[in-house]
N, C-alpha and C positions, 0 to 999 in steps of 0.2 A: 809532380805530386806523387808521394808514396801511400801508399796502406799504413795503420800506423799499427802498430807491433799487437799481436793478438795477447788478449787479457788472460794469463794464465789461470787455471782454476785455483784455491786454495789448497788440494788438499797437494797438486803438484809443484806446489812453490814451497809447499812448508818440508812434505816428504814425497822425492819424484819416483822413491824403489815404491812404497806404500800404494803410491796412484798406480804407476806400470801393473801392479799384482793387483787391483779394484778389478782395471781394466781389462786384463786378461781374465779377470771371472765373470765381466757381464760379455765379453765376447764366448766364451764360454756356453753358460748360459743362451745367449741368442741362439747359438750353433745346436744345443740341445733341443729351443723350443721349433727351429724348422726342423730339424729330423724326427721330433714326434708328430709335427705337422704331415710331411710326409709321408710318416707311415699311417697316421690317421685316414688319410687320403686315399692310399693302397687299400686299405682296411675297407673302407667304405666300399671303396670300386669293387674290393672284389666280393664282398656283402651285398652287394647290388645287382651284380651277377648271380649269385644264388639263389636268391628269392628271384629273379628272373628265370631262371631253370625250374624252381618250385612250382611257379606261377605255371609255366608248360607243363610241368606233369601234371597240377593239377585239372588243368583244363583239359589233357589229352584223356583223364579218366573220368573228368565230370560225366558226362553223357552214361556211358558204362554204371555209374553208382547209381546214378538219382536215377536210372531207370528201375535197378533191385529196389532203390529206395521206394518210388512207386508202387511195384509189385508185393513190396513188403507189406505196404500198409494197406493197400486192396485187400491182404491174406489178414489184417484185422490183427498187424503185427506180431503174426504167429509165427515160430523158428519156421528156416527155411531148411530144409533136408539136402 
């Protein structure tokens, strides 16, 4: 028993140069949308990193402000010298 012959598409039985160049531009194409994938991903990663380091400084200086903070508004929010 054989397979029996695959059904060519139309646009490669009418013009097979026409289809080879379709095809070469949605490979293309593909090839373009994972390497913006990619770099989207990198992007992300390392934007996520940042606001992770953010996060650390801000927490290393919390304590430090909102204690001026405090202080400030005990002083009835008067400049502080």
């Amino acid at each position: 028993m054989t397979a029996p012959d695959p059904v060519s598409a139309p646009l490669e039985a009418n013009d097979p140069r026409r289809a080879r160049a379709l095809k070469a531009k949605i490979r293309d194409r593909v090839s373009d949308v994972r390497r913006h994938l990619l770099a989207l991903r990198t992007a992300m990663a390392a934007t996520a990193e940042q606001v992770h380091e953010s996060a650390l400084i801000v927490v290393g200086n919390f304590p430090s402000f909102y204690d001026a903070y405090r202080a400030w508004i005990k002083h009835g929010f008067a400049p502080q010298p």
